[in-house]
C-alpha positions in Angstrom: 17.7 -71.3 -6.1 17.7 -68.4 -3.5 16.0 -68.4 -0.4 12.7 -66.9 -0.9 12.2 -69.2 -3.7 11.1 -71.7 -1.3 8.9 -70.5 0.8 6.1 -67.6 0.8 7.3 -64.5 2.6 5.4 -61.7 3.9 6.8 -58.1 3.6 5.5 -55.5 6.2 6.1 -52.1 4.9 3.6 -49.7 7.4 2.9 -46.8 4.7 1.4 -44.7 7.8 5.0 -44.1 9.8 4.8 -45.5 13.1 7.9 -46.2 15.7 6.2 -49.4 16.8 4.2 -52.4 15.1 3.1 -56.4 15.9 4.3 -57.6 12.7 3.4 -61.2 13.5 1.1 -62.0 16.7 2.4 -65.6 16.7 6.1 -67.0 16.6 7.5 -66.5 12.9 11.1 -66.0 11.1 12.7 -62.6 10.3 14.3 -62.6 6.9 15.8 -59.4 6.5 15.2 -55.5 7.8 15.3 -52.4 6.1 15.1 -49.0 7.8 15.9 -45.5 7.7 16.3 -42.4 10.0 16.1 -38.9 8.4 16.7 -37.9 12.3 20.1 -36.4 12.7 20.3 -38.3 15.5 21.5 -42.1 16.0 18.2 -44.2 16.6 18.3 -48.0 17.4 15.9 -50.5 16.1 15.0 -53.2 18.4 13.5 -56.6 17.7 11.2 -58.1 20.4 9.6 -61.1 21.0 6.1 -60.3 21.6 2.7 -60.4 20.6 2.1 -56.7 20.8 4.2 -53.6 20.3 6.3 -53.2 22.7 5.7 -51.0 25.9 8.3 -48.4 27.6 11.3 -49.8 29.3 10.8 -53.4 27.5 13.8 -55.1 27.0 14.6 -56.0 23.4 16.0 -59.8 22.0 18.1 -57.4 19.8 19.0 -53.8 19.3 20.9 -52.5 16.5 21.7 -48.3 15.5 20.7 -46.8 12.7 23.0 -43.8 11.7 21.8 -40.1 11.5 20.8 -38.9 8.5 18.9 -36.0 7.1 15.6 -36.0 4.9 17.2 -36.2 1.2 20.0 -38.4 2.9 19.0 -40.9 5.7 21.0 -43.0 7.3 20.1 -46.8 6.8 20.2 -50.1 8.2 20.6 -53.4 6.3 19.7 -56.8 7.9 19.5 -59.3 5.5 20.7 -63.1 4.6 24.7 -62.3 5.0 23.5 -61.2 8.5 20.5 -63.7 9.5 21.6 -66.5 7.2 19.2 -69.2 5.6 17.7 -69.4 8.3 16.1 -66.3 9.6 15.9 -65.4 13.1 13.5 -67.1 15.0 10.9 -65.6 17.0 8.5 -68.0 19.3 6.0 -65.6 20.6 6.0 -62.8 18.1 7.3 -60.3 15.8 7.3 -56.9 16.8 9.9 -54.0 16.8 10.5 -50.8 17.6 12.6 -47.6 16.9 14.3 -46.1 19.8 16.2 -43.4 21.6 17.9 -45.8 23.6 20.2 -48.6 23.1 18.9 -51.4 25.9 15.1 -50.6 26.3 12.2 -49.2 24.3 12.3 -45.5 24.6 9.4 -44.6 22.7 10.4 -40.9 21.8 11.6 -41.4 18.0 9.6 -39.4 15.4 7.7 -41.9 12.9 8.0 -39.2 10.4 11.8 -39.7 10.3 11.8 -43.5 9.6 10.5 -46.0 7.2 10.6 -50.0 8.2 10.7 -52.8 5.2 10.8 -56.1 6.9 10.8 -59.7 5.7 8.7 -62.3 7.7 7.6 -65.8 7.3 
């Protein structure tokens, strides 16, 4: 049996593009992340562990790049079990991410229009 046999996941797919969301305002598990850029430029998705989206300059438990792209070609991140394992990455105040500019803090100056966000919570 695979994982998500086991147990009932959420999926959190925004259709309104945003660079920010609270996925989960209390602790939870991340599964596995998709995302794009359609930005020529290299973005960097960043989990925190918060309750709300996070504000500029917040330091994130994780930051990860997601490769330029174009709009009929974006580049792409991939989180999923080979990368989290069984089981998950743990959050224990909440579930929220954001796409930035920068590498080590939330710099809030992506363009939601240029990214779409898939991710797998419990």
């Amino acid at each position: 049996m695979g994982l998500f046999e086991h147990i009932a996941v959420s999926v959190s797919n925004p259709l309104t593009q945003v660079t920010k969301e609270a996925t989960k305002t209390t602790p939870g598990t991340v599964f596995s992340l998709f995302v794009t850029n359609a930005n020529a430029t290299i973005r960097y998705f960043q989990w925190h562990n918060l309750v709300a989206v996070p504000a500029a300059a917040a330091v994130p438990v994780e930051s990860y790049p997601i490769p330029g792209g174009a709009a009929n070609t974006p580049g792409s991140l991939l989180l999923d079990i080979t990368h989290y394992t069984d089981g998950g990455a743990k959050f224990t105040t909440g579930i929220a991410w954001g796409i930035s500019t920068t590498f080590g803090t939330f710099t809030d100056s992506a363009t939601a229009a240029d990214h779409i966000v898939v991710v797998r919570y419990v």
